[in-house]
VOPAGU-2260 file (C-alpha; in pm, 1 decimal, decimal comma):
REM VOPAGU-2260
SITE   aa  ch    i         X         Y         Z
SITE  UNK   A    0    7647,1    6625,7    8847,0
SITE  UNK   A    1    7888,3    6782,6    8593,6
SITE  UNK   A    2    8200,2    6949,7    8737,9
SITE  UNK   A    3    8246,5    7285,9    8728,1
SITE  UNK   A    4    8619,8    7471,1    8690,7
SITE  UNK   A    5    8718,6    7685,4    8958,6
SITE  UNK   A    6    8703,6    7997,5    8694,9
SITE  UNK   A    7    8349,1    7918,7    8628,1
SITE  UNK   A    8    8267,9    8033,3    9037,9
SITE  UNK   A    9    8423,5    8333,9    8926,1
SITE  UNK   A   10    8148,4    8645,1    8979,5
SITE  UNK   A   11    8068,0    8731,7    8647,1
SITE  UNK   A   12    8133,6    9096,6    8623,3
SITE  UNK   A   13    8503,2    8996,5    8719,3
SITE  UNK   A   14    8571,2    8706,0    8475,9
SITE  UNK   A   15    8673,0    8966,4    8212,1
SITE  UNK   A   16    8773,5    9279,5    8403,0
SITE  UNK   A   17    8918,9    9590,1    8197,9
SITE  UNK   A   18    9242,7    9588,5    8488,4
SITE  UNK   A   19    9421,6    9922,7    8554,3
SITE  UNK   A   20    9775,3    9968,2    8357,9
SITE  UNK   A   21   10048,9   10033,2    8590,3
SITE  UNK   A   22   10368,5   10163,6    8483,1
SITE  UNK   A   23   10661,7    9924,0    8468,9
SITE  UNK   A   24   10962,9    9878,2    8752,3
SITE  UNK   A   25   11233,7   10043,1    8672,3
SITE  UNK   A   26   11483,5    9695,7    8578,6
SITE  UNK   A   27   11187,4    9635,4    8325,1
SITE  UNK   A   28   11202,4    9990,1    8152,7
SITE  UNK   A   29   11591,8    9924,3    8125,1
SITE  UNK   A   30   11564,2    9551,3    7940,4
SITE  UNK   A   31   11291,2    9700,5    7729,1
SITE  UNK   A   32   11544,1   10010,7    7632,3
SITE  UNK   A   33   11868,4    9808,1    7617,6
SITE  UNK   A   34   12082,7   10032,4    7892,7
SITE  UNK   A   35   12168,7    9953,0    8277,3
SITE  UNK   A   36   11918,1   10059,0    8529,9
SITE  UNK   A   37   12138,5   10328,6    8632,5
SITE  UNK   A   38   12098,5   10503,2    8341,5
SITE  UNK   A   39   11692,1   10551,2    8279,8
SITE  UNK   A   40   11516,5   10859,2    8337,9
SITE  UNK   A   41   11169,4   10713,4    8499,1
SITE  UNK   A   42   10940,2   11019,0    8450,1
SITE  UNK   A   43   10659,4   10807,9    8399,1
SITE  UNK   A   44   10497,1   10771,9    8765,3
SITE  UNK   A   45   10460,2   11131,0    8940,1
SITE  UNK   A   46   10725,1   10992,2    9190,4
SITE  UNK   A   47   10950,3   11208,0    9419,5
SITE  UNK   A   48   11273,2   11242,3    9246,0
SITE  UNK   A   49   11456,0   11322,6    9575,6
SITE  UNK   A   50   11278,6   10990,7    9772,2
SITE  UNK   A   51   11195,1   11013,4   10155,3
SITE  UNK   A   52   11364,6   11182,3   10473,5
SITE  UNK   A   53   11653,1   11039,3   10612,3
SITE  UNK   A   54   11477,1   10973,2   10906,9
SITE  UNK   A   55   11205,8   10808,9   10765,3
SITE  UNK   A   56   11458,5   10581,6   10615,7
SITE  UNK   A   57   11611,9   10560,4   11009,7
SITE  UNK   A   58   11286,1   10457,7   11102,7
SITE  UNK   A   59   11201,6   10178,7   10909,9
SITE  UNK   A   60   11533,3   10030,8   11012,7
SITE  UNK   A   61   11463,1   10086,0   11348,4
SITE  UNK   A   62   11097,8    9935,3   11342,0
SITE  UNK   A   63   10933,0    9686,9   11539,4
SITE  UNK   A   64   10872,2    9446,3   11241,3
SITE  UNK   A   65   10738,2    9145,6   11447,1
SITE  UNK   A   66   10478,6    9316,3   11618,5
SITE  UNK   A   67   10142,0    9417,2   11446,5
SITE  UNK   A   68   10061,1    9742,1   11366,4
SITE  UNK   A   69    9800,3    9947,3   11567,2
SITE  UNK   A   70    9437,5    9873,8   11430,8
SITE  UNK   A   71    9322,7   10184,4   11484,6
SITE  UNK   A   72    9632,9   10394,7   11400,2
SITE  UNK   A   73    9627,0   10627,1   11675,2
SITE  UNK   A   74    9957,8   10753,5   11669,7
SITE  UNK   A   75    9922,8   10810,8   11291,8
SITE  UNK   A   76    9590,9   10966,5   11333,1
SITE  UNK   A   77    9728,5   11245,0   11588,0
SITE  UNK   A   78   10039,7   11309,2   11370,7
SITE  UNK   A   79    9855,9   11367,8   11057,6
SITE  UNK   A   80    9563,3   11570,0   11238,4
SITE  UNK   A   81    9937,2   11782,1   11346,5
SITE  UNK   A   82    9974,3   11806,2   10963,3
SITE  UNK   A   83    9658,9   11875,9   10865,9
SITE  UNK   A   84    9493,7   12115,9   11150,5
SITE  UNK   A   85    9202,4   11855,6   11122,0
SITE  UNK   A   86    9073,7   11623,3   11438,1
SITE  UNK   A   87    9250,4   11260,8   11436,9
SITE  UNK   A   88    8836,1   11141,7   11449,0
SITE  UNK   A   89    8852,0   11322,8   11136,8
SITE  UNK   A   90    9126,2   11086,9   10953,6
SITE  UNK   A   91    9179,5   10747,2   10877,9
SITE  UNK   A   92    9491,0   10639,3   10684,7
SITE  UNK   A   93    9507,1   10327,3   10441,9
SITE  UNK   A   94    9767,9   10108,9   10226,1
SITE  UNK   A   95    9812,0   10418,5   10013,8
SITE  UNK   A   96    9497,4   10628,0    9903,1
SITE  UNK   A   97    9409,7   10361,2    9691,4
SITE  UNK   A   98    9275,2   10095,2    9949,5
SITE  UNK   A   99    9107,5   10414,9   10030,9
SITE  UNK   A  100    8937,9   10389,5    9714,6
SITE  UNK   A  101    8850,1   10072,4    9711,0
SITE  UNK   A  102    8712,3   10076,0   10062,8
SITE  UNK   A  103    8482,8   10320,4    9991,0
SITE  UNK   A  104    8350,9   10147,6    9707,5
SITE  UNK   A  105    8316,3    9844,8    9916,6
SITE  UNK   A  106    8105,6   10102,3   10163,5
SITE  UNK   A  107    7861,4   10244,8    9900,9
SITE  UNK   A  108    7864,9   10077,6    9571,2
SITE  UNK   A  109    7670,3    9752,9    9492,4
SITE  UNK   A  110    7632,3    9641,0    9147,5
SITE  UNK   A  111    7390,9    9825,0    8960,1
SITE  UNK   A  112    7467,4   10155,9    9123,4
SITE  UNK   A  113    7652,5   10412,1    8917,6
SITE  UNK   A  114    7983,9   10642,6    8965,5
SITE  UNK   A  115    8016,0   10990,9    8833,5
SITE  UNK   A  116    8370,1   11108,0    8702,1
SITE  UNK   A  117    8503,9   11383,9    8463,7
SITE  UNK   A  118    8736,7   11256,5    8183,0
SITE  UNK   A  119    9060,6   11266,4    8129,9
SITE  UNK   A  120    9101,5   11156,7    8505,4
SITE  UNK   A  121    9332,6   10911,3    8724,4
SITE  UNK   A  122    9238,6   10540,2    8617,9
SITE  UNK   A  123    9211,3   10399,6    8941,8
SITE  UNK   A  124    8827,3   10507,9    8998,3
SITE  UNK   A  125    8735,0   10340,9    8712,3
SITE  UNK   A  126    8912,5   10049,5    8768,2
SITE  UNK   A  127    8733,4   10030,4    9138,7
SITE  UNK   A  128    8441,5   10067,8    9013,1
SITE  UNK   A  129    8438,2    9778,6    8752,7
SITE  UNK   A  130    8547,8    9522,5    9043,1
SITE  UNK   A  131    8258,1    9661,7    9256,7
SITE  UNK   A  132    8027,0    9580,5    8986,0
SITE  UNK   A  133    7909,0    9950,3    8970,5
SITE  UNK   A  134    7862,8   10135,2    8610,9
SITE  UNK   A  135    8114,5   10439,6    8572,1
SITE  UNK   A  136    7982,9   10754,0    8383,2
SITE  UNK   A  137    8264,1   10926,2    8251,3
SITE  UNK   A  138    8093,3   11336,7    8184,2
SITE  UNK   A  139    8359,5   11500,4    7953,8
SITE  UNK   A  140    8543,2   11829,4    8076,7
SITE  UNK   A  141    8558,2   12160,6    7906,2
SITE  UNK   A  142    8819,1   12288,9    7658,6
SITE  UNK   A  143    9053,5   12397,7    7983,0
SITE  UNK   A  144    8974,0   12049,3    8110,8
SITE  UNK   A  145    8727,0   12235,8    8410,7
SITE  UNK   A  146    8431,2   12044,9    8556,7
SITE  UNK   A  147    8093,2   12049,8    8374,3
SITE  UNK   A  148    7914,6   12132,3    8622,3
SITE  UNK   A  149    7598,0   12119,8    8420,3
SITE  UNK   A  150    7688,0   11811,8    8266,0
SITE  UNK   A  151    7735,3   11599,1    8619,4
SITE  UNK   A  152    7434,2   11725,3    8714,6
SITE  UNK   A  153    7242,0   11569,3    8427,9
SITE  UNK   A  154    7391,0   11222,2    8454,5
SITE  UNK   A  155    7247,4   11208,2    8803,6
SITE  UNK   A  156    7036,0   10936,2    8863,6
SITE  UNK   A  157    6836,7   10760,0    9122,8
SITE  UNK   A  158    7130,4   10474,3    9127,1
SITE  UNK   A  159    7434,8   10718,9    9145,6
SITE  UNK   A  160    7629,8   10765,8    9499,0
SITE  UNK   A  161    7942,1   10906,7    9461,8
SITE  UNK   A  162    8125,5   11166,2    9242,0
SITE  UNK   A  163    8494,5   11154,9    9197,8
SITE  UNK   A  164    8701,0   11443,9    9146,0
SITE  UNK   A  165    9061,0   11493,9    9168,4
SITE  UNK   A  166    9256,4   11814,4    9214,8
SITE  UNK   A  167    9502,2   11871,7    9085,1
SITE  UNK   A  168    9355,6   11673,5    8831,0
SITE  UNK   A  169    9583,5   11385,6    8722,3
SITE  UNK   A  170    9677,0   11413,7    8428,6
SITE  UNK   A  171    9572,3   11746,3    8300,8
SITE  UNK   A  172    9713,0   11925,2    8635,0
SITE  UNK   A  173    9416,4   12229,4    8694,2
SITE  UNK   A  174    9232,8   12248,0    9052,2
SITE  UNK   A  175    8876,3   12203,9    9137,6
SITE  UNK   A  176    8766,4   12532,7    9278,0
SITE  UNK   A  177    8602,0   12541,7    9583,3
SITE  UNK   A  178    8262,5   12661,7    9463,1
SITE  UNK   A  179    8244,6   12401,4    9230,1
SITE  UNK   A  180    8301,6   12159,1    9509,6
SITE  UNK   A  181    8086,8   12294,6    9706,2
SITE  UNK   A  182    7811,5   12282,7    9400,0
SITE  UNK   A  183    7858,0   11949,0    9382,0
SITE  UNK   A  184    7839,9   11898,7    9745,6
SITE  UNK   A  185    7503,8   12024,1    9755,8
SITE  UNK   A  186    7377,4   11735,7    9556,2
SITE  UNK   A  187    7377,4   11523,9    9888,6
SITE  UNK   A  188    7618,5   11265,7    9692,9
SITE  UNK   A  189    7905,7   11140,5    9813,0
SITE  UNK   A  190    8176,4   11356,0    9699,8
SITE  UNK   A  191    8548,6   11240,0    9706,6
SITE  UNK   A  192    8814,6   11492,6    9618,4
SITE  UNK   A  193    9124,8   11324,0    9574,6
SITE  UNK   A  194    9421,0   11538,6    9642,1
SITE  UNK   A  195    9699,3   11318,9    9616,7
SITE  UNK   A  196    9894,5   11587,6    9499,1
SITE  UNK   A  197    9797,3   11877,7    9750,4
SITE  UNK   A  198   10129,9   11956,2    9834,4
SITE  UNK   A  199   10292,0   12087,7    9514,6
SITE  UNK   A  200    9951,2   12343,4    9505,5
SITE  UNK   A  201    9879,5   12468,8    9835,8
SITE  UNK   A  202    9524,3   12444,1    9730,7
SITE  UNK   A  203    9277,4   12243,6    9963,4
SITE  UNK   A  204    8919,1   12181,5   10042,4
SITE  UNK   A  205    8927,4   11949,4   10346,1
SITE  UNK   A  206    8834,7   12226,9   10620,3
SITE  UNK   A  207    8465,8   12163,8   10463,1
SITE  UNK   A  208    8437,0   11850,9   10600,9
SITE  UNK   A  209    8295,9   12009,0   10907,1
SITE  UNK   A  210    8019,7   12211,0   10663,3
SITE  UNK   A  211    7979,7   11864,4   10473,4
SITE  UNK   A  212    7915,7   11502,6   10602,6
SITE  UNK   A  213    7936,8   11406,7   10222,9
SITE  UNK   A  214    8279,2   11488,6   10176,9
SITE  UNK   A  215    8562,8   11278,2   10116,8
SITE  UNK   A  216    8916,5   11418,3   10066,3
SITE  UNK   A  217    9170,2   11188,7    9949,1
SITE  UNK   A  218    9557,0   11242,8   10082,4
SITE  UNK   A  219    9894,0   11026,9    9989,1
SITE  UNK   A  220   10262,0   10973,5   10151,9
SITE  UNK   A  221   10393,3   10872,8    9805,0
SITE  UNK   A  222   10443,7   11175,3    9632,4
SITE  UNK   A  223   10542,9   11459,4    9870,6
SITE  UNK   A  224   10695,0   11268,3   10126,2
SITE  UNK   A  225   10843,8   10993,4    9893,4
SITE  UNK   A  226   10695,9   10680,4   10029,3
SITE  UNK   A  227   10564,8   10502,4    9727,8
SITE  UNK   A  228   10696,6   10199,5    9792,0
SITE  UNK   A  229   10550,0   10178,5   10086,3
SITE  UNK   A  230   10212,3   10258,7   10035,6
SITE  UNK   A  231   10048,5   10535,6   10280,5
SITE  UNK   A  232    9799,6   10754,9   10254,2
SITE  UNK   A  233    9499,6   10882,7   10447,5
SITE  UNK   A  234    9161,1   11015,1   10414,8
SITE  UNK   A  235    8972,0   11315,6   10558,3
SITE  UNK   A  236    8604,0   11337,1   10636,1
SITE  UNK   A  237    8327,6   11348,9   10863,6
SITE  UNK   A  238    8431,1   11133,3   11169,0
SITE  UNK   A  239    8112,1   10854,0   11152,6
SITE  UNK   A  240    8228,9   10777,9   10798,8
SITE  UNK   A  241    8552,2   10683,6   10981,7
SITE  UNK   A  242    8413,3   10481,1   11167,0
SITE  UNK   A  243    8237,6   10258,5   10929,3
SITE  UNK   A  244    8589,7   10270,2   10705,4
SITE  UNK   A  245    8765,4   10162,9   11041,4
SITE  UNK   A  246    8482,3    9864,7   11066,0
SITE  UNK   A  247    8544,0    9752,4   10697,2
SITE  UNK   A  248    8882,3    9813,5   10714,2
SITE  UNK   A  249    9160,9    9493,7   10723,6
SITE  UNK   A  250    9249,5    9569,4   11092,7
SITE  UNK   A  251    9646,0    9569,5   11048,9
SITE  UNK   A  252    9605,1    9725,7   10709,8
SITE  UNK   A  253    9857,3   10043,0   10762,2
SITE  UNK   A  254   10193,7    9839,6   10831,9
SITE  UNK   A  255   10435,4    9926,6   11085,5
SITE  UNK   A  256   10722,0    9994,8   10816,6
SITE  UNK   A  257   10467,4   10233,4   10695,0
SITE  UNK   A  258   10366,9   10337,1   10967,9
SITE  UNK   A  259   10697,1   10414,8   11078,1
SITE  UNK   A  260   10808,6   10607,1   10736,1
SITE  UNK   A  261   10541,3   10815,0   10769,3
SITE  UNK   A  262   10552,1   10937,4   11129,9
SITE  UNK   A  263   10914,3   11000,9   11066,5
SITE  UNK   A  264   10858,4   11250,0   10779,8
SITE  UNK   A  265   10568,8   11422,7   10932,3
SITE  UNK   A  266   10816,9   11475,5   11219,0
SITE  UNK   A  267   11040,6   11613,3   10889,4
SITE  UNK   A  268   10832,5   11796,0   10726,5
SITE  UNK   A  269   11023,3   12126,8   10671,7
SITE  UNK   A  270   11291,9   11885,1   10458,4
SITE  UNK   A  271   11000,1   11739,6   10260,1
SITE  UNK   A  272   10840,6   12036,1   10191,7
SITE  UNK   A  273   11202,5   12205,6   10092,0
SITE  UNK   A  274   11226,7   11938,7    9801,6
SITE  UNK   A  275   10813,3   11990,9    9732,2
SITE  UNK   A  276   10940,3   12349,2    9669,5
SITE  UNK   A  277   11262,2   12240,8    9446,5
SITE  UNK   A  278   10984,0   12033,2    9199,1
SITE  UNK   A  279   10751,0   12282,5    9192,7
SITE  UNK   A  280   11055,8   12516,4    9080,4
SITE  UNK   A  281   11151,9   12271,2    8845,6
SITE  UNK   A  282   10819,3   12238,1    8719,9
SITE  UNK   A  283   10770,3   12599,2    8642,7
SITE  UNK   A  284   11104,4   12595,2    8460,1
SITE  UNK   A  285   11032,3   12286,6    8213,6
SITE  UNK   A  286   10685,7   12424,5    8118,7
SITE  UNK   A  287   10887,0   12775,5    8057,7
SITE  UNK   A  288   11143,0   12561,6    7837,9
SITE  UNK   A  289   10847,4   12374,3    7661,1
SITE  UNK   A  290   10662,5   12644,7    7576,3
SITE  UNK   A  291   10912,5   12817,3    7400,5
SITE  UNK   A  292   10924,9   12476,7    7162,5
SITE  UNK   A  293   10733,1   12417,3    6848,6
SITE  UNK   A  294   10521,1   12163,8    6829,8
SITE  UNK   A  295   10453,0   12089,0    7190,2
SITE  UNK   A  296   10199,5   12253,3    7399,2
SITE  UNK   A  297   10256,5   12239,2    7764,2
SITE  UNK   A  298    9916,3   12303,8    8010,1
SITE  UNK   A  299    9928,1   12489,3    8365,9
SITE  UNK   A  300   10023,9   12219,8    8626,3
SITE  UNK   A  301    9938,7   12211,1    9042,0
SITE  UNK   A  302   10077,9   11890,2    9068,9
SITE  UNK   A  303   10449,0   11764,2    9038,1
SITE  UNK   A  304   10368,6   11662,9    8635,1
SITE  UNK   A  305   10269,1   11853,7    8308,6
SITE  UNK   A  306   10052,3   11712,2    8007,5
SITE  UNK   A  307   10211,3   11770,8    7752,3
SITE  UNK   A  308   10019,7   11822,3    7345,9
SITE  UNK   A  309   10142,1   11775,8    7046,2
SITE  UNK   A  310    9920,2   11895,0    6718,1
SITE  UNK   A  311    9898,6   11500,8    6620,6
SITE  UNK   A  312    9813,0   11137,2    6764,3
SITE  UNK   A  313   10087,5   11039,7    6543,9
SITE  UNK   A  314   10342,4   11302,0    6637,8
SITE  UNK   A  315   10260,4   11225,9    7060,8
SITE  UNK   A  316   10317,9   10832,5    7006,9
SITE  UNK   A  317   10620,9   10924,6    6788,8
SITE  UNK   A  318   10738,7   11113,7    7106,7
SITE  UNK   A  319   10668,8   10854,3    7331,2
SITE  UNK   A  320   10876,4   10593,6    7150,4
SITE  UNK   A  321   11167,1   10799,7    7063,0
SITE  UNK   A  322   11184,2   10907,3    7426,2
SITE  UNK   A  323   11148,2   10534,5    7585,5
SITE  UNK   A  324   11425,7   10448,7    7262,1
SITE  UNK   A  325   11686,7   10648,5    7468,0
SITE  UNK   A  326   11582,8   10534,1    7793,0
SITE  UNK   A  327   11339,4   10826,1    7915,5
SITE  UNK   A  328   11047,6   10692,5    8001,1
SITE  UNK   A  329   10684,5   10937,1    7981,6
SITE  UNK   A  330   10329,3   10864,6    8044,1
SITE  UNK   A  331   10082,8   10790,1    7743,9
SITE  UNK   A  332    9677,8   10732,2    7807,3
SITE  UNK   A  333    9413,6   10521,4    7634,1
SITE  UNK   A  334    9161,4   10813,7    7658,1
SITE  UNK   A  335    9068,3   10923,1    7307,1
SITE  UNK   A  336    9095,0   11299,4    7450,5
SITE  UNK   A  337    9428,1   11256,9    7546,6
SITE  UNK   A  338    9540,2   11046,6    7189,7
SITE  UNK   A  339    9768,2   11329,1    7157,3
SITE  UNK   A  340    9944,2   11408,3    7486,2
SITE  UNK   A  341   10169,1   11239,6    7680,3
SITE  UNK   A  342   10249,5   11363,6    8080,7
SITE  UNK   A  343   10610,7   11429,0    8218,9
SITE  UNK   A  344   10677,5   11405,9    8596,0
SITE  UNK   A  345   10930,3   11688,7    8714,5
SITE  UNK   A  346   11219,3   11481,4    8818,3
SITE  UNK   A  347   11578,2   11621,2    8943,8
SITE  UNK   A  348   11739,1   11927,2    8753,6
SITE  UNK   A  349   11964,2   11654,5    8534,0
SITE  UNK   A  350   11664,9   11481,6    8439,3
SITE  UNK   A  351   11461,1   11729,4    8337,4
SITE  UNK   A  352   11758,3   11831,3    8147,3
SITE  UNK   A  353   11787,2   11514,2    7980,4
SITE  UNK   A  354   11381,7   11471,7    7871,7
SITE  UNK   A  355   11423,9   11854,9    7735,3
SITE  UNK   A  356   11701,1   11787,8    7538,0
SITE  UNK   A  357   11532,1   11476,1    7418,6
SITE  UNK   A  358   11219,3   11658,8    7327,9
SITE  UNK   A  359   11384,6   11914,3    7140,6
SITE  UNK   A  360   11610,7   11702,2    6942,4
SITE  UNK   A  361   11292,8   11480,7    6844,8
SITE  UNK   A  362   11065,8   11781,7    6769,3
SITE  UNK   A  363   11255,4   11952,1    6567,7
């Protein structure tokens, strides 16, 4: 019997997998620019300029880091059902939203069965969906980047499951309204609304989870509260998809550092949601200062980012180089819509300074 190599067990639809593109640590961006770490402007990940509480930071010091973590998180659940005015059966938290992701794909999606998104969207689905073997349908959004609704509708097949939205959308920064959600509710799909940047809009559907047992909304720790390093983040939805999630789940899967963080800045919230308020701020003032420059078109943001066009593919890499050439560091997409815009997080007042003064210089 010829002997097979280990890559040759290897499930087919994963031999080759399209993987998702992170963005670089920061000691990377630095070597690749030629300056000291110190001196980078990393406006390339949506991350919270201003980092997490003091106390969280307390708390992780503080934390029982030999003993496992609670399987079924019920000190997490009751805090964030404090946060969120919904029931802890209502909320289940993961490794960051995107084990949340994946577990949900590992709950629905067998190969074969299909995925409806609306392009230019966050990666990650994609990327889920091509290790769960499933085909993605990407259904193109309108000129102002709003849902087809039309358009979903028609890709719907016997094989599709769930629909993936996210609001603010990431990277074109508009919200799903709620009648639209609630149209696409009514196709008895799963529907998962990711709003992983909820904080910086104020802007929610999750009290329709009790209307809707096909609802799915999607929640993180790593923007608003500054834990991305740590990986938190929780879902909302009807309380016996919980408890199939909890069943699927990695039992320890939320660690106790994590754990820890995150109880802390719930229990800080009025400081977190002071610097949410300084980024949106910010936000609104570098898409005032970008709209008054030529060449670059700046669109309406919820989030704690703003895509950024430029009238040319050419003119939007040029950006993008010149701007990681003197260590400010941007977001660029493979999507053929977005060939000619690049995103900008909002970081702190001297940063923002910095990438405006860039842009203008490099414009002109």
């Amino acid at each position: 019997m010829p002997q097979k190599r280990a890559t040759d067990l290897i499930r087919p639809h994963l031999a080759s997998v399209q993987t998702y593109q992170p963005v670089d640590p920061p000691e990377v961006l630095a070597a690749r620019a030629g300056i000291p770490r110190e001196s980078i402007v990393k406006l390339n990940g949506n991350e919270n300029p201003y980092g997490p509480s003091p106390k969280a930071m307390e708390a992780v010091s503080e934390a029982e880091l030999h003993i496992y973590p609670d399987p079924f998180q019920r000190r997490l659940r009751a805090a964030l059902s404090d946060y969120t005015g919904l029931a802890p059966d209502n909320i289940i938290a993961g490794a960051g939203s995107d084990e949340l992701i994946d577990l949900l794909f590992r709950l629905f999606i067998e190969p074969g069965d299909s995925i409806l998104d609306c392009d230019p969207t966050f990666a990650m689905y994609a990327f889920c969906a091509r290790v769960a073997g499933g085909e993605l349908r990407l259904i193109q959004r309108g000129e102002l980047f709003q849902i087809d609704l039309d358009a979903v509708r028609s890709a719907i097949d016997e094989n599709t499951k769930i629909i993936f939205i996210s609001s603010p959308n990431n990277p074109t920064g508009n919200l799903a309204a709620e009648d639209e959600v609630r149209a696409l509710l009514d196709t008895g799909l799963i529907v998962v609304i990711d709003e992983a940047y909820f904080e910086f809009s104020g802007e929610t559907v999750a009290p329709l989870v009790h209307e809707y047992d096909n609802l799915v909304v999607l929640r993180t720790m790593s923007k608003w509260a500054g834990l991305a390093g740590l990986r938190i983040g929780y879902g909302i939805m009807d309380s016996g998809l919980v408890d199939h999630i909890v069943d699927i789940k990695s039992p320890y899967n939320v660690n106790i550092a994590a754990e820890a963080a995150a109880l802390a800045s719930l229990d800080d919230r009025d400081y977190l949601l002071g610097n949410v308020q300084r980024i949106v701020e910010g936000r609104e003032r570098m898409h005032d200062a970008l709209t008054a420059m030529d060449g670059v078109k700046p669109w309406p943001s919820h989030g704690n980012y703003i895509l950024c066009q430029m009238d040319c593919p050419e003119r939007a890499q040029d950006m993008f180089d010149q701007l990681a050439s003197r260590g400010i560091f941007v977001r660029k997409f493979g999507s053929d819509r977005l060939r000619d815009c690049f995103r900008v997080a909002i970081g702190t007042p001297s940063e923002n300074a910095a990438f405006l003064n860039a842009v203008g210089e490099i414009a002109r």
